[in-house]
C-alpha positions as CSV (number, residue, x, y, z in Angstrom):
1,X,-1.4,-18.2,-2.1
2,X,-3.8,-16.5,-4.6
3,X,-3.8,-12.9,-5.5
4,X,-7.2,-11.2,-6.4
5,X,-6.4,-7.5,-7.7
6,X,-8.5,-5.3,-6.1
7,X,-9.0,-1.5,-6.1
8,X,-8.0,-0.8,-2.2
9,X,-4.7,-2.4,-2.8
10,X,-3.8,-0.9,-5.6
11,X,-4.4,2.3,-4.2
12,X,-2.3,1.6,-1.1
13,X,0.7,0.2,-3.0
14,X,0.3,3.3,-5.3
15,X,-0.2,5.7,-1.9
16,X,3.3,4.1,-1.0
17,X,5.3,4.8,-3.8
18,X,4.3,8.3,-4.1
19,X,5.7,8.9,-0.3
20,X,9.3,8.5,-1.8
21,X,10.6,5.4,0.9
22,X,9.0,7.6,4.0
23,X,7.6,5.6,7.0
24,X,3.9,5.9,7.1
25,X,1.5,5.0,10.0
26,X,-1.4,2.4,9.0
27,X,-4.0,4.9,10.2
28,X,-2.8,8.0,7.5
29,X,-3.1,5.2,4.9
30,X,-6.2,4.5,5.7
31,X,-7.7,7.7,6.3
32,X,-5.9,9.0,2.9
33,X,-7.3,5.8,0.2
34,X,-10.8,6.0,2.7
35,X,-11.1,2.5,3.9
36,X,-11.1,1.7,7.5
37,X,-8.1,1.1,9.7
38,X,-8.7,-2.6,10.6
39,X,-9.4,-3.0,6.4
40,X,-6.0,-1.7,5.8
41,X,-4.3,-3.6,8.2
42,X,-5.9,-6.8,6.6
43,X,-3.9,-5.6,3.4
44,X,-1.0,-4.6,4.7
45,X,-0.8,-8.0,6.1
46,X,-1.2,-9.8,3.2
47,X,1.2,-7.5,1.4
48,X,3.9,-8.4,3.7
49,X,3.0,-12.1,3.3
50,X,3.6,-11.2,-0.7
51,X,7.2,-9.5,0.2
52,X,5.3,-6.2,-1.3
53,X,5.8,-4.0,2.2
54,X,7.4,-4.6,5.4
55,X,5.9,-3.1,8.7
56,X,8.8,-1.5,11.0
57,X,8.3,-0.9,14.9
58,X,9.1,1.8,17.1
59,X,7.9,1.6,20.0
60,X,4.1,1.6,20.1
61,X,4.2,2.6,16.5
62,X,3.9,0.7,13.5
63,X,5.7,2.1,10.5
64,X,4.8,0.7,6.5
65,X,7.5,0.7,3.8
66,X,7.5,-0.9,0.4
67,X,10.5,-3.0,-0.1
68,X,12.4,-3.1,-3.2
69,X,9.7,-5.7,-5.0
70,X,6.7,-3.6,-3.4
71,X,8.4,0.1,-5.4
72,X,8.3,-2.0,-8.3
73,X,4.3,-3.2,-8.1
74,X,3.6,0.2,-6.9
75,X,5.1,2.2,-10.0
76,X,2.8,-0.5,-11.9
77,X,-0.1,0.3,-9.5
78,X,0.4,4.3,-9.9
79,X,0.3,3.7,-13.4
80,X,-2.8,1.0,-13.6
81,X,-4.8,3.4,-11.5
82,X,-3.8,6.3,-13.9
83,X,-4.6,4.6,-16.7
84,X,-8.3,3.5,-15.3
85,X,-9.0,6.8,-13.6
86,X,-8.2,9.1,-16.5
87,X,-11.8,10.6,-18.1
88,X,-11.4,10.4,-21.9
């Protein structure tokens, strides 16, 4: 599988890591990095392909979570974006 780097996922990975290993819905992902629901989901999808998140049920409600190789792409994605998005 290839990987293109794109800005939406890096935001999402770097969205995760900052909620400290809390569950998150899909739809406050989405509605926090302003890209639509069924574009996140895509994502998401592929990040769980990757072994970057891992989507947890309950119920009717889908909760995402890094896993232990996703905390560790999303420290470097928190820091990529910092980096990029600083103004000199």
């Amino acid at each position: 599988m290839s990987v293109i780097i794109t800005q939406k996922p890096i935001e999402i990975l770097s969205f995760l890591y900052k909620q400290n290993d809390k569950k998150v819905y899909s739809s406050k992902i989405a509605k926090c990095i302003n890209v639509t629901y069924s574009h996140t989901v895509k994502i998401i999808n592929n990040m769980i392909e990757l072994g970057l998140v891992k989507k947890e049920k309950q119920g009717r409600t889908s909760y995402v979570t890094l896993t232990e190789r996703g905390m560790q792409a999303g420290k470097s994605s928190d820091e990529i974006l910092r980096l990029f998005l600083k103004k000199p």
